[in-house]
C-alpha positions as CSV (number, residue, x, y, z in Angstrom):
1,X,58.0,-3.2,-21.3
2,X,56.8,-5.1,-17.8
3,X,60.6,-3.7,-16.7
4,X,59.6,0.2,-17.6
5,X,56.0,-0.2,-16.1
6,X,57.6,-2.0,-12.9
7,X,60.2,1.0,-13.0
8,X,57.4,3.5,-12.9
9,X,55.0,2.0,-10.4
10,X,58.1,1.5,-8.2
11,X,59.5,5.5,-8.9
12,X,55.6,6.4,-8.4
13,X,55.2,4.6,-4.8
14,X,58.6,6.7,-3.4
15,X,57.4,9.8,-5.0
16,X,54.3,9.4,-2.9
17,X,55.6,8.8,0.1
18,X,58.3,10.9,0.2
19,X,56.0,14.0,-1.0
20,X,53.2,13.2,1.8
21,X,51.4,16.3,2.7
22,X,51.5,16.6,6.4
23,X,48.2,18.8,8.0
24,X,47.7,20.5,10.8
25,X,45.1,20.4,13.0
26,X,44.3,22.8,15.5
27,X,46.4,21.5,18.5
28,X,46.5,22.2,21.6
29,X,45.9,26.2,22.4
30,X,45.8,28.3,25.6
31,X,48.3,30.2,27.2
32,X,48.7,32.5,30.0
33,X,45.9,35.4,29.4
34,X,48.0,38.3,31.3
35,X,45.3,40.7,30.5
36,X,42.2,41.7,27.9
37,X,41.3,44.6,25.4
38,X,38.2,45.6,23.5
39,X,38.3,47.8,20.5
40,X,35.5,48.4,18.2
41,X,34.4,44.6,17.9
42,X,37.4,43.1,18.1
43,X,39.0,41.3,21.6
44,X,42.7,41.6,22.3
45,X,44.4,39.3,24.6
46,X,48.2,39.2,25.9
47,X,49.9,36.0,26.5
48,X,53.4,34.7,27.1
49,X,53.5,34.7,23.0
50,X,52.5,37.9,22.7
51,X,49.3,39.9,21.8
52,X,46.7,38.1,20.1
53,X,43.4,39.5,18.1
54,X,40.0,38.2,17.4
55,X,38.5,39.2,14.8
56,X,34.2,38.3,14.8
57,X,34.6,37.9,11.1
58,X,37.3,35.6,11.4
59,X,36.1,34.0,14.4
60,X,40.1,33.2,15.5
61,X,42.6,34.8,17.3
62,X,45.3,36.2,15.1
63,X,48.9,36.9,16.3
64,X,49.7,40.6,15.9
65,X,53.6,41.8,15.7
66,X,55.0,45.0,16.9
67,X,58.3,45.8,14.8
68,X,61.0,45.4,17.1
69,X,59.5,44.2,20.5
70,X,60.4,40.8,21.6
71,X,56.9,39.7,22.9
72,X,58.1,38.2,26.4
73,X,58.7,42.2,26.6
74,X,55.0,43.2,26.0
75,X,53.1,44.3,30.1
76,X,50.0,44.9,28.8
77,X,47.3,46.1,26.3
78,X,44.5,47.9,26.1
79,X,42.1,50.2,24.4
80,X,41.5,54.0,24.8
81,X,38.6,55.8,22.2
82,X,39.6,54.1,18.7
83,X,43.3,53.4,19.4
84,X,45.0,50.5,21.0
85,X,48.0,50.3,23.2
86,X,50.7,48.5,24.5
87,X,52.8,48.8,26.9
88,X,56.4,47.4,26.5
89,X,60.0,47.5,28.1
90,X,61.1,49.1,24.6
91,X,58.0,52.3,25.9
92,X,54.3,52.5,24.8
93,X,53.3,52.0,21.2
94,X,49.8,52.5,19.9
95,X,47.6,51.1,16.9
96,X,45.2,53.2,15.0
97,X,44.4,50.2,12.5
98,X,43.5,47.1,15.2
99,X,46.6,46.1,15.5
100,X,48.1,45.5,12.2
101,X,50.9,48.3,12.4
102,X,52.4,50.2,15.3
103,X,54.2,53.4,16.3
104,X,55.9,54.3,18.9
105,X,54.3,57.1,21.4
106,X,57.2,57.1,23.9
107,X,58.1,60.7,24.5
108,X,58.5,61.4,28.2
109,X,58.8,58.4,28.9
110,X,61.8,56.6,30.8
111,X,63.4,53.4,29.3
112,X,63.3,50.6,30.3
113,X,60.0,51.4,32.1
114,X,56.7,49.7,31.0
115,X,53.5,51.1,31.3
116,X,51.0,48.5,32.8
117,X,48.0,51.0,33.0
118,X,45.8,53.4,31.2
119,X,42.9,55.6,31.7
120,X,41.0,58.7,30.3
121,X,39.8,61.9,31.7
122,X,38.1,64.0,29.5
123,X,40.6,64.6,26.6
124,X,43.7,63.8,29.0
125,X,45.3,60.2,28.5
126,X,47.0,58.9,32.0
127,X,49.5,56.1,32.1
128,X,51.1,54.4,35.1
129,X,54.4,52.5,35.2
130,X,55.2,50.4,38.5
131,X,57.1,53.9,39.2
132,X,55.3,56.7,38.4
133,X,52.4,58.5,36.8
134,X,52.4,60.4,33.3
135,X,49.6,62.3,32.0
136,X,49.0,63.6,27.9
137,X,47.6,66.2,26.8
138,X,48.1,65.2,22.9
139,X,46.7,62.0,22.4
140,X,49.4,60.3,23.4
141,X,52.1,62.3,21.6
142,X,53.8,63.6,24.7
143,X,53.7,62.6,27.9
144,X,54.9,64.5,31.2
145,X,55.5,63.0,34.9
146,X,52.8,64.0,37.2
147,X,53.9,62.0,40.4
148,X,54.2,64.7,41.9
149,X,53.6,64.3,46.0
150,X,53.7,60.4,45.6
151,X,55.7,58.5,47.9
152,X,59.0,57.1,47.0
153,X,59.5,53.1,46.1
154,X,56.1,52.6,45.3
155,X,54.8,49.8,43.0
156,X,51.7,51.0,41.2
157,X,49.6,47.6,39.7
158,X,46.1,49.6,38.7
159,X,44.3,52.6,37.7
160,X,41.3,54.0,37.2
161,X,39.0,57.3,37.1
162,X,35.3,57.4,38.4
163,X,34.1,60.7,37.8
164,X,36.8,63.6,38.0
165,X,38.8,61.8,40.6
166,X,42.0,59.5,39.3
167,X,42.5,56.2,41.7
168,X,45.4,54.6,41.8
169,X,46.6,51.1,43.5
170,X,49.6,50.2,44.9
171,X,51.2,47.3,46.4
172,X,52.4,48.0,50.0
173,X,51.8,51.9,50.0
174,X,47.6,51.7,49.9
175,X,45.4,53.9,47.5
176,X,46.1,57.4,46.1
177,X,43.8,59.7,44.7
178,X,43.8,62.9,43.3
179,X,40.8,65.6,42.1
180,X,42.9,67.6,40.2
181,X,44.5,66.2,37.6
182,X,47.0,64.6,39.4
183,X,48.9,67.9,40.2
184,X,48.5,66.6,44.1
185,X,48.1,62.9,45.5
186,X,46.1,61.6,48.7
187,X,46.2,58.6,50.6
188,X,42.8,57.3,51.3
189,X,43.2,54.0,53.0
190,X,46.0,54.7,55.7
191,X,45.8,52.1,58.8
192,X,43.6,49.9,57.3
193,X,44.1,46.1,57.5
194,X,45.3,45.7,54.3
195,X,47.2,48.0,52.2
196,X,48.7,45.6,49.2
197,X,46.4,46.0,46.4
198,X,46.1,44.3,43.1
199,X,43.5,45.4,41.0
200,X,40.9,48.0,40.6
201,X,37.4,48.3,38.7
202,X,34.5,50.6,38.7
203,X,31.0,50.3,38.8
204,X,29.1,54.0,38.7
205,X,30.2,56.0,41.5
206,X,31.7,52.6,43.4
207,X,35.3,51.6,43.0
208,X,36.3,47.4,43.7
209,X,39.7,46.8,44.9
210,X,41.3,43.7,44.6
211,X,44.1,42.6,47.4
212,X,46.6,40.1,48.0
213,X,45.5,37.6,50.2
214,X,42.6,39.8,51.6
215,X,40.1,39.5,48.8
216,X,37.8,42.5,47.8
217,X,37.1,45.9,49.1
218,X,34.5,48.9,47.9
219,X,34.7,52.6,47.9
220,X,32.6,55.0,47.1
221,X,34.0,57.6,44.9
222,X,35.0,60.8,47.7
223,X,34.8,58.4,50.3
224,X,38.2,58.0,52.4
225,X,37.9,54.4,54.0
226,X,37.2,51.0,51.9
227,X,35.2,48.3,53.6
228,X,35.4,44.6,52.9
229,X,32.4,43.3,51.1
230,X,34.0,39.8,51.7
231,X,32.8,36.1,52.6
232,X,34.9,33.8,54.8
233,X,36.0,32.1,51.9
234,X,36.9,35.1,49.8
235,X,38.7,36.9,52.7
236,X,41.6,35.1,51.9
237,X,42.2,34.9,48.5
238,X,43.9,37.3,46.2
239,X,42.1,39.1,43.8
240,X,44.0,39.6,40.3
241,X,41.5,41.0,38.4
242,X,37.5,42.7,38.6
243,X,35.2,42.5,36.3
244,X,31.4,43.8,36.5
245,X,28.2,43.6,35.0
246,X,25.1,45.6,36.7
247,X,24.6,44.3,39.9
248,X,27.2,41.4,39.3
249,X,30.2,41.5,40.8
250,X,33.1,38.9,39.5
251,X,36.3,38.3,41.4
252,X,39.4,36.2,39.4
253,X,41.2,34.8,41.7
254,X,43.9,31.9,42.2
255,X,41.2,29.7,42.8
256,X,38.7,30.4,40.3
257,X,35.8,32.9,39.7
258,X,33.6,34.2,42.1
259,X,30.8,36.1,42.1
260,X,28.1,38.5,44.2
261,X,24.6,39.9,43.4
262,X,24.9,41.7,46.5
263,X,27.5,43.8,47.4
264,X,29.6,41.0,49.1
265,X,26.4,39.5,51.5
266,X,26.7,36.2,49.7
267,X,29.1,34.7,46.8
268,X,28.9,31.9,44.6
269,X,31.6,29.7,42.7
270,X,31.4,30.4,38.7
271,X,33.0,27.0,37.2
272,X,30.4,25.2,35.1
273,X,33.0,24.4,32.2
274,X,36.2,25.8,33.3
275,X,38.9,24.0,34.3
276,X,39.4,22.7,37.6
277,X,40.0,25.3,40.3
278,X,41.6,27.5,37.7
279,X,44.0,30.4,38.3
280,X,42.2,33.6,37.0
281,X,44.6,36.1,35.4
282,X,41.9,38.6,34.0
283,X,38.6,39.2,33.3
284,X,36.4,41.9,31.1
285,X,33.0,42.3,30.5
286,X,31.7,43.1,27.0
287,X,27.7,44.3,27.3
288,X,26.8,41.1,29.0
289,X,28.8,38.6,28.1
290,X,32.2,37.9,30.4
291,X,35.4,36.9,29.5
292,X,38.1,34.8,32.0
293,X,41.5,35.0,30.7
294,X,43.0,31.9,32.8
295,X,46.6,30.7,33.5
296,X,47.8,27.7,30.7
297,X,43.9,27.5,29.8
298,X,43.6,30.4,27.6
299,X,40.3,32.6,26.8
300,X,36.6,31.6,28.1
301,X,33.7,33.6,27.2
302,X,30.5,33.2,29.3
303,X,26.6,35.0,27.3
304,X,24.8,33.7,31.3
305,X,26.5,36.0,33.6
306,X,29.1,33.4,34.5
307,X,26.8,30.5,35.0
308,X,28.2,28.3,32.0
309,X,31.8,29.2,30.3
310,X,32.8,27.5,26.4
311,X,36.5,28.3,25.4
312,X,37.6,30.7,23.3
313,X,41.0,29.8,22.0
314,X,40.7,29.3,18.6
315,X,44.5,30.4,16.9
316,X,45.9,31.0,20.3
317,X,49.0,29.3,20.0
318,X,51.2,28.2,23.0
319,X,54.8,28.0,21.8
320,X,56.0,27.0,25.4
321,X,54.0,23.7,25.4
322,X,54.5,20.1,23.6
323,X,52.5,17.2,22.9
324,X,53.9,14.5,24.9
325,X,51.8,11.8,24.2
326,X,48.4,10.9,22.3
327,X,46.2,7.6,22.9
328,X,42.8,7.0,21.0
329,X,40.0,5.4,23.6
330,X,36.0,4.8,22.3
331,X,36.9,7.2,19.5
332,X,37.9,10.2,21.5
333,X,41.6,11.1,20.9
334,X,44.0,12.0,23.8
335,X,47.0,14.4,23.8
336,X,49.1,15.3,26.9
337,X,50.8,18.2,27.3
338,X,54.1,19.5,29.4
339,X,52.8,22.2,31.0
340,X,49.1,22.7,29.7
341,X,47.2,19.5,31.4
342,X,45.2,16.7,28.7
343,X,43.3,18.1,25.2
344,X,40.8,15.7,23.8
345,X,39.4,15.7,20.2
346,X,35.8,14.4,19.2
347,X,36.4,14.8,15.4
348,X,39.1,12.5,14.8
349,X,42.2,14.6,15.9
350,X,41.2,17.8,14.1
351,X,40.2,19.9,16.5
352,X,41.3,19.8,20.1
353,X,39.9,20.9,23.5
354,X,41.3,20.9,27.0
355,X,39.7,18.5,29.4
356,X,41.1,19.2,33.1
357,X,39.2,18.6,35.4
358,X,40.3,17.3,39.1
359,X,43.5,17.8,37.4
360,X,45.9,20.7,38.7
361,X,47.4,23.8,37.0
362,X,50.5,23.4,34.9
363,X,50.7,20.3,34.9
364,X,53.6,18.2,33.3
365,X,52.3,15.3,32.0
366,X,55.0,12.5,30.2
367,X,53.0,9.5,29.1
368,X,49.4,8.2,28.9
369,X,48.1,4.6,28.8
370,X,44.6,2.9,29.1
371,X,43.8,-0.1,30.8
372,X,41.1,-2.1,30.3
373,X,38.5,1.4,30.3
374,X,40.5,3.3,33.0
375,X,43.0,6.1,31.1
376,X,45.9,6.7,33.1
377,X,48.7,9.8,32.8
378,X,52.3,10.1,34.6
379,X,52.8,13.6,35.6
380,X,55.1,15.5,37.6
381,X,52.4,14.9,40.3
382,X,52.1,11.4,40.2
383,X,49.6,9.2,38.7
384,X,45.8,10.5,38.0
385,X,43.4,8.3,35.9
386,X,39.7,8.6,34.7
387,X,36.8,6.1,34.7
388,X,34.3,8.1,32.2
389,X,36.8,8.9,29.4
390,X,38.3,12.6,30.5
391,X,35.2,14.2,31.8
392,X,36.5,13.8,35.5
393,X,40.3,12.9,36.8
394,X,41.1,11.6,40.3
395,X,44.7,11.0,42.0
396,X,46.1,7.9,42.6
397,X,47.5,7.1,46.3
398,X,51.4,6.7,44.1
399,X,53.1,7.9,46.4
400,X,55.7,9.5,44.3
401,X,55.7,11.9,42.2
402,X,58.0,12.8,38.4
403,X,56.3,9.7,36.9
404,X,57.5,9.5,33.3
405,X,56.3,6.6,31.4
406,X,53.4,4.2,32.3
407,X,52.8,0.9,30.9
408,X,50.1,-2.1,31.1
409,X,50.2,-5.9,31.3
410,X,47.1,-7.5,32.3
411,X,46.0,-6.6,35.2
412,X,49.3,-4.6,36.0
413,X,50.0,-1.1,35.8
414,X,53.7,-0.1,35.8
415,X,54.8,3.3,36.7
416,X,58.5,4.7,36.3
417,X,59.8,7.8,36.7
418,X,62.9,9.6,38.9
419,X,62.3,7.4,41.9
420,X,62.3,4.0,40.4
421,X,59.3,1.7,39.3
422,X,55.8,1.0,41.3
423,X,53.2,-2.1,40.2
424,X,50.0,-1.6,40.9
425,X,46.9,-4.5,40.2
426,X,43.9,-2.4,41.5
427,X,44.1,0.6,40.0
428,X,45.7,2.9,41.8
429,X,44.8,1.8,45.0
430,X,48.0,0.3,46.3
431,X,51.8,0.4,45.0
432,X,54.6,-1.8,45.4
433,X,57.9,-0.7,44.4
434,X,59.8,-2.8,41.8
435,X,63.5,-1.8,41.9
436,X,65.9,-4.6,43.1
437,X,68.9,-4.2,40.6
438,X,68.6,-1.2,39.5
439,X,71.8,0.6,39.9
440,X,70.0,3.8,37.9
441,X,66.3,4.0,39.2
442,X,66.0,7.4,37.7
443,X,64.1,5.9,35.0
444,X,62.4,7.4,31.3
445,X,60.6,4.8,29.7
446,X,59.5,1.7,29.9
447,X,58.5,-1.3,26.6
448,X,57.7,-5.1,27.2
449,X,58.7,-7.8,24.6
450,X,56.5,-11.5,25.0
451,X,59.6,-13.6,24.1
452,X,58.5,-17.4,23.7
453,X,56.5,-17.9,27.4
454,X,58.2,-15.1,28.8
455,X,57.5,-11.1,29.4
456,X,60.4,-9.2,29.3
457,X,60.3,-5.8,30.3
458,X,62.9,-3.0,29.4
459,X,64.1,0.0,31.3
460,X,65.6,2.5,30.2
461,X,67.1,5.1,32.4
462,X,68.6,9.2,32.3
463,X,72.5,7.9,32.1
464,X,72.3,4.4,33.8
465,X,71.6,2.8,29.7
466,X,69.3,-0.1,29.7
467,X,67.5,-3.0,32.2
468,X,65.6,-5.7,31.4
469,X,63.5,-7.5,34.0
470,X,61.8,-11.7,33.3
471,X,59.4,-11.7,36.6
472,X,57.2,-8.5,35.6
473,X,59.7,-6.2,38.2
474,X,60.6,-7.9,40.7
475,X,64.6,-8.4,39.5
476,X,66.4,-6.8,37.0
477,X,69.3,-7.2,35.4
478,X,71.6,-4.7,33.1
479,X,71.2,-4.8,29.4
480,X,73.6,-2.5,27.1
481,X,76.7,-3.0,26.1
482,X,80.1,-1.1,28.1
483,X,79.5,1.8,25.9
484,X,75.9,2.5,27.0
485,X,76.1,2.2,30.7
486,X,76.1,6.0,30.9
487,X,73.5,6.4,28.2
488,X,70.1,8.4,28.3
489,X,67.7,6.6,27.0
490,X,64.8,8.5,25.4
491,X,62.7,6.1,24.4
492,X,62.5,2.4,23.8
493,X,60.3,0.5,21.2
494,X,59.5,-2.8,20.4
495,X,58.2,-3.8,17.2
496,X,58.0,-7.6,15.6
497,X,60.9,-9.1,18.1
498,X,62.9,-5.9,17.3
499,X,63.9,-3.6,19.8
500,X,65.0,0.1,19.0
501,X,66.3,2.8,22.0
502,X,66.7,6.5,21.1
503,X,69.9,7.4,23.2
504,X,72.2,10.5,24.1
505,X,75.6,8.8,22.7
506,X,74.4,7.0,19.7
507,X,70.5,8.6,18.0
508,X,69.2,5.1,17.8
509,X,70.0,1.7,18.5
510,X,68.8,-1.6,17.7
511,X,68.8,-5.5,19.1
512,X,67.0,-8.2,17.5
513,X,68.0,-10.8,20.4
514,X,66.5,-9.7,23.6
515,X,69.1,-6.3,23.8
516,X,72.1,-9.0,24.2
517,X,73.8,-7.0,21.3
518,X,73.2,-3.5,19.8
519,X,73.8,-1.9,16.8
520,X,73.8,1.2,14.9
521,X,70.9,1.9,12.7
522,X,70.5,5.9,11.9
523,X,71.5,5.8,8.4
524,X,69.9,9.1,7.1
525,X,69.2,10.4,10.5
526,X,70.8,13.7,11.5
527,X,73.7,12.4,14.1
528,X,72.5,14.9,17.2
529,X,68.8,13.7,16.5
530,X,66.7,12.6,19.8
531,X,64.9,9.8,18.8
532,X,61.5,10.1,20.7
533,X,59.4,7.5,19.5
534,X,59.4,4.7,16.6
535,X,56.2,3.1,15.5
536,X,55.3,0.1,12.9
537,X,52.3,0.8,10.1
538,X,51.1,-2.0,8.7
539,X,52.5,-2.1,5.5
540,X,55.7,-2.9,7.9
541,X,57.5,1.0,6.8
542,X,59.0,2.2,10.3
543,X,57.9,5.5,11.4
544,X,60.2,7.6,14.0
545,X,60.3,11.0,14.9
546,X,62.1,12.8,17.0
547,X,64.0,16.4,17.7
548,X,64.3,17.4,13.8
549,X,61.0,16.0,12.8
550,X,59.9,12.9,11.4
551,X,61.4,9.5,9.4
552,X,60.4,6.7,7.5
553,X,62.1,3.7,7.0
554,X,61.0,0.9,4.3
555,X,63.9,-1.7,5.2
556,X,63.2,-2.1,8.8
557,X,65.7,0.6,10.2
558,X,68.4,0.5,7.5
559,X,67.8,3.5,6.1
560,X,65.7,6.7,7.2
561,X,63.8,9.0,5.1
562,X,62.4,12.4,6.0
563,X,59.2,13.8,5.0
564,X,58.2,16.7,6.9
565,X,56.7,18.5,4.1
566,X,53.6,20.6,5.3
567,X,55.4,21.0,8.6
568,X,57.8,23.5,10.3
569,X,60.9,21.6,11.6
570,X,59.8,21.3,15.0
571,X,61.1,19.0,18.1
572,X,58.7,16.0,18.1
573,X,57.6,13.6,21.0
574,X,55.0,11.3,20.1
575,X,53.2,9.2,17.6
576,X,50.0,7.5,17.0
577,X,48.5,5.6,14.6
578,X,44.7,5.5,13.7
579,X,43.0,3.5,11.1
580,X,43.9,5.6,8.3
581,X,46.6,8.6,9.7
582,X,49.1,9.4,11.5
583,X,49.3,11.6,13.8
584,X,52.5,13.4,15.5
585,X,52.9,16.0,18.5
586,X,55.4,18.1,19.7
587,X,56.6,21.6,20.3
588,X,54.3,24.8,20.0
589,X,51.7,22.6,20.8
590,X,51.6,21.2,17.1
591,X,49.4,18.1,16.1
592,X,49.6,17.3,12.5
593,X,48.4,14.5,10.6
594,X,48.9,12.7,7.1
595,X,47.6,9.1,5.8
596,X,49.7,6.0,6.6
597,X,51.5,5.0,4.0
């Protein structure tokens, strides 16, 4: 009987595990907002991953698909009366249901041509490719060329109507207009000091016109001159996109939004909330509350006329992005991202929100490590830190940059990266490099080992294998076998006085005497599996995951199990254990989390 019950609690504990429930949290979410819709109630959004809907009863953005369009393909979106369209290299398609389904309205059209603007005129619809000009009398059904008297090689990039007159920008050939329904064009801005324009919005009878690298103009509708309503600041910058709201006047630009209450006499920098010095894709005014559509950042909405700014990214999934590392410090959680800057969560992991600031755009950031109550990243910008726990980040004087792993001892700070290893003991301030030995100082990762009364530190580099240093840096000395001095090393992990490496040659390896032998231990791991990261829960099970998702061992390495039930195979970079879950990152963005077992 005590056999059968022993059986069963043993058969019970390995069901368990092996049938943990992974959960997702909300992860990190953004993206590149190329431009911004509204129809009805609902806000429309195009990114990198397509177009994106939020719904006020849902209160999240919800992926739409159109049948048959690859969504790197999709220009642009927007709304005309009920219906919503998009243009697309396959031709323009339009919704008459939100979004949910789509049909093609491409007749007249040229392929391989998107449309990347719209506008109305009384019951004729008017769409622009970078080529040309097509106007419908249908609704869309038909379209017909009307570029009529346009000049050759132009590249259209806005338009708009203001009254019974049709604008259109271009970039290098100035402004067109026409009064008649396009049957004849007319330039309007000839010998002017700027004729590469962006971006166009209209306020009443006055038209804004965004530039490249000479800010913002006006025009008066009739008029045939603009005028610069610029400061010395925003005489320089390029203006992507123009949104207004009565007497406000917002600029997006690559450095952040800007806005005037006076027709250009003064300006003032919106960026209470955004990220630092953002790069402004789009913007669009709803009544009075603003939107920003920002580069990586993804969707802000502002109800105070730009004053504060909260994000709006809920569901707005960046597939181009992992998590490549997560810390917890005083109860805030820490993920880093390749591409998308640092995301912190207040509510244990479950929701996540960016936290950039001082930090630049795009930024690839590899590792993460606190130290004593400083938080430190490597990026491909160096080394940045922060003193009050994200709010702010400064730069380190490194003077390097590709920094890929980071690691502490006492008051040391190690960084490593494609230029060899620094040691810094205040901070930041001052560097030393730490490289005598190193026949590979292209190095990934970094792991110390306390070995009786010694530290020994490992290196591992992108095809040099293994190091292993006794005086904190100063000499190092090779420490793989023949086979792995032309390894990658991925990652290296010490747990107990075991030390496992995920390699390019063999998934993972392990040395329980200081790395002066290696062997095998992938049982149950796929064979072309990138081990990223192994970690050590307390009941002693060994976690690992790595390109094909996520392992378990209960032997210490013999044998791996997977259990990625509840999650999408997805490439994986990064674990972290709290006080009761786990938590994993890695591609799309994803951050999931189960109990440790």
């Amino acid at each position: 009987m005590r056999k059968i019950i022993s059986i069963i609690v043993i058969l019970t504990a390995f069901y368990g595990i092996s049938n943990a429930q992974w959960l997702q949290t909300s992860g990190v979410e953004g993206g590149n907002i190329k431009c911004m819709a509204y129809c009805g109630e609902d806000l429309f959004a195009l990114t990198e991953e397509g177009i994106f809907a939020f719904r006020p009863a849902e209160n999240t953005w919800k992926p739409l698909n159109i049948e048959g369009v690859d969504n790197s393909d999709i220009a642009f979106v927007t709304s005309l009366g009920k219906n919503v369209y998009a243009g697309t290299k396959r031709g323009l398609y339009h919704s008459v249901d939100l979004g949910e389904t789509w049909s093609q309205a491409n007749k007249g059209f040229p392929r391989n041509q998107a449309v990347i603007a719209m506008c109305q005129l009384g019951n004729i619809y008017y769409a622009a490719t970078g080529e040309s000009v097509y106007m419908s009398t249908d609704n869309g059904a038909q379209w017909k060329n009307v570029r009529n008297d346009l000049p050759t090689n132009i590249y259209i990039r806005a338009m708009v109507v203001i009254g019974g007159n049709i604008y259109v920008a271009t970039y290098g050939k100035g402004i067109f207009v026409s009064s008649n329904n396009a049957d004849n064009w007319e330039v309007i801005n000839e010998n002017q000091e700027t004729n590469k324009f962006v971006s166009l919005s209209v306020s009443g009878s006055v038209l804004y016109i965004g530039t490249s690298r000479r800010g913002i103009y006006m025009l008066n509708n009739g008029s045939k001159s603009i005028t610069s309503i610029n400061s010395d600041e925003t005489k320089k910058l390029s203006v992507s996109t123009i949104a207004v709201i009565g007497n406000n006047i917002y600029i997006g630009t690559e450095k952040g939004i800007h806005l005037t209450r006076d027709n250009g006499s003064s300006w003032t920098y919106c960026e209470n909330g955004l990220p630092n010095s953002p790069k402004i894709l789009s913007l669009m005014s709803k009544g009075n509350i603003l939107y920003a559509g920002l580069e990586t950042s993804g969707v802000f909405e502002s109800s105070s006329y730009g004053s504060t700014w909260t994000s709006k990214n809920t569901g707005l999934k960046m597939n181009k992005i992992f998590v490549s590392s997560l810390i917890i410090s005083n109860n805030t959680y820490f993920a880093t991202t390749d591409g998308a800057g640092v995301f912190i969560s207040n509510n244990n992991g479950i929701t996540w929100q960016p936290a950039n600031q001082g930090l630049p755009p795009r930024l690839n950031i590899k590792s993460i490590e606190k130290k004593d109550t400083i938080i430190f990243i490597g990026t491909d910008n160096g080394v940045y830190f922060t003193k009050n726990n994200g709010e702010t980040w400064l730069h380190s004087n490194l003077p390097v940059k590709f920094i890929n792993s980071l690691m502490t001892k006492d008051s040391l700070l190690f960084a490593a990266g494609e230029l060899g290893i620094y040691v810094t003991k205040d901070n930041g301030k001052s560097w030393i490099k730490k490289d005598s030995g190193l026949v590979n100082s292209d190095i990934n990762c970094l792991a110390m080992i306390k070995w009786k009364k010694k530290d020994l530190i490992f290196a591992g580099t992108n095809g040099g294998g293994i190091y292993v240093s006794n005086d904190l840096g100063d000499h190092w000395k090779y420490r793989g076998n023949n086979a792995m001095q032309t390894s990658v090393i991925y990652s290296i992990n010490v747990i107990n006085k075991n030390i496992f490496i995920g390699t390019n040659m063999i998934c993972l390896m392990k040395s329980g005497n200081l790395g002066r032998n290696w062997k095998k231990t992938k049982e149950g791991l796929p064979s072309r599996i990138r081990v990223r990261s192994v970690a050590n829960a307390p009941s002693n099970n060994l976690y690992l995951c790595g390109s094909t998702g996520f392992y378990y061992s209960k032997n210490k390495g013999k044998y791996w199990t997977e259990t990625n039930i509840g999650m999408p195979v997805i490439d994986l970079y990064t674990i972290l254990l709290s006080k009761e879950n786990i938590f994993i990152g890695g591609g799309k963005g994803y951050i999931y989390y189960q109990k440790i077992f």
